[in-house]
C-alpha positions in Angstrom: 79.9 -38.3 64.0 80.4 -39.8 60.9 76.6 -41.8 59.4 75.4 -43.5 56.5 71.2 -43.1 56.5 69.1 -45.4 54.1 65.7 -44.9 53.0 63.3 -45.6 49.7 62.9 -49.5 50.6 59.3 -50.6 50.4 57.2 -53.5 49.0 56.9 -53.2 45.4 56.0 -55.6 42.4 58.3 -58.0 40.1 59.4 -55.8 37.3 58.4 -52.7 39.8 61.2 -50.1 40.4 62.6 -48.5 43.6 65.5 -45.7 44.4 67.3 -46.3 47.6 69.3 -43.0 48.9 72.2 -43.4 51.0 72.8 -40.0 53.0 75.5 -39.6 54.3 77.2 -37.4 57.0 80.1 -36.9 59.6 83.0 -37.0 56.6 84.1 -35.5 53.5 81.9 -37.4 51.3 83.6 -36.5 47.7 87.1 -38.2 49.1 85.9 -41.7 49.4 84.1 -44.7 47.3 80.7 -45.9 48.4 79.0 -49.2 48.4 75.7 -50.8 48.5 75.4 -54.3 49.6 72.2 -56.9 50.9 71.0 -59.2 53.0 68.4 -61.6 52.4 67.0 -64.2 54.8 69.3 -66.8 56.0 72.3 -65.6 53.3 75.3 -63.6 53.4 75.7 -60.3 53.1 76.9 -60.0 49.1 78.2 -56.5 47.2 75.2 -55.1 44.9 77.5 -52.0 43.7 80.1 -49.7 44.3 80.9 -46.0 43.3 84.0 -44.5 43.4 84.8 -41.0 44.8 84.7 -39.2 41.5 81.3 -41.0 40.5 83.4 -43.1 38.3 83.9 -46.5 36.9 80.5 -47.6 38.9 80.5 -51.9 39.2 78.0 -54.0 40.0 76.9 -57.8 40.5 76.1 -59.9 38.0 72.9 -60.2 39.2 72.2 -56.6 38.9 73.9 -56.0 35.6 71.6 -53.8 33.1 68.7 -53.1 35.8 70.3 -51.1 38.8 72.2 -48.1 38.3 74.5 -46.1 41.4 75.3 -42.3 41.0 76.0 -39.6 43.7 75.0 -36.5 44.3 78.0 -34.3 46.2 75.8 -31.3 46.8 73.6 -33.5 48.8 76.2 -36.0 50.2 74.0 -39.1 49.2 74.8 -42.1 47.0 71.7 -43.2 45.3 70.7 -47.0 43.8 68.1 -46.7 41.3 66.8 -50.3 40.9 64.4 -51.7 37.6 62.9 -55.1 36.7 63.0 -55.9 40.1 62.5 -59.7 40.9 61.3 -62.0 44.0 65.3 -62.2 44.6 66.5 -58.9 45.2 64.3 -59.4 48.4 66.3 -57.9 51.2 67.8 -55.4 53.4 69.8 -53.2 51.6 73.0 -51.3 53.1 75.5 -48.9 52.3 79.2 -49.3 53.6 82.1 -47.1 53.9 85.2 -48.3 54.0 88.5 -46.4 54.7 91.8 -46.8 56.5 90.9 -43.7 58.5 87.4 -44.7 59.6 87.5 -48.1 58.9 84.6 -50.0 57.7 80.9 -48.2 58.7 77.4 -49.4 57.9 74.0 -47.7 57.6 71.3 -49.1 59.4 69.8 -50.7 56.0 66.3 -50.1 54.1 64.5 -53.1 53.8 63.1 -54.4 50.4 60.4 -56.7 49.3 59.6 -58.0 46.0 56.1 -59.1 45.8 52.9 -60.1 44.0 
């Protein structure tokens, strides 16, 4: 059964820094691209990042340009966010997403994160 498990959220302070892990299970994880997206209150869910299957050609959001970083790990099946000069903004619940014409699209359950004084 194919899942996408994401942890490392927490409360932390502006300019604090969090890693968010993505693990992931159910498929083979080097053939396809993985994406983290967010969620905050009363907003659409928006694209943070993506990786490619290769670890590749990462992208990212404007708004994350410079401070968050995506890489994978293929011996441990998890795509990782690592996330710096966090601000009041980046406040949300953070997924991951799989999408693939065999399994179509597939969500984690998300990791919820608060930036906070």
């Amino acid at each position: 059964q194919l899942q996408l498990v994401e942890s490392g959220g927490g409360l932390v302070q502006p300019g604090g820094s969090l890693r968010l892990s993505c693990a992931a299970s159910g498929f083979t994880f080097d053939d396809f691209a993985i994406g983290w997206f967010r969620q905050a209150p009363g907003k659409e869910r928006e694209g943070v990042s993506c990786i490619s299957s290769s670890g590749g050609s990462p992208n990212y959001a404007d708004s994350v340009k410079g401070r968050f970083t995506i890489s994978r790990d293929s011996a441990k099946n998890t795509v990782y966010l690592q996330m710096h000069s966090l601000k009041p903004e980046d406040t949300a619940v953070y997924y991951c997403k799989l999408s693939s014409s065999y399994y179509g699209i597939k969500w984690g359950q998300g990791t919820q994160v608060t930036v906070s004084s």
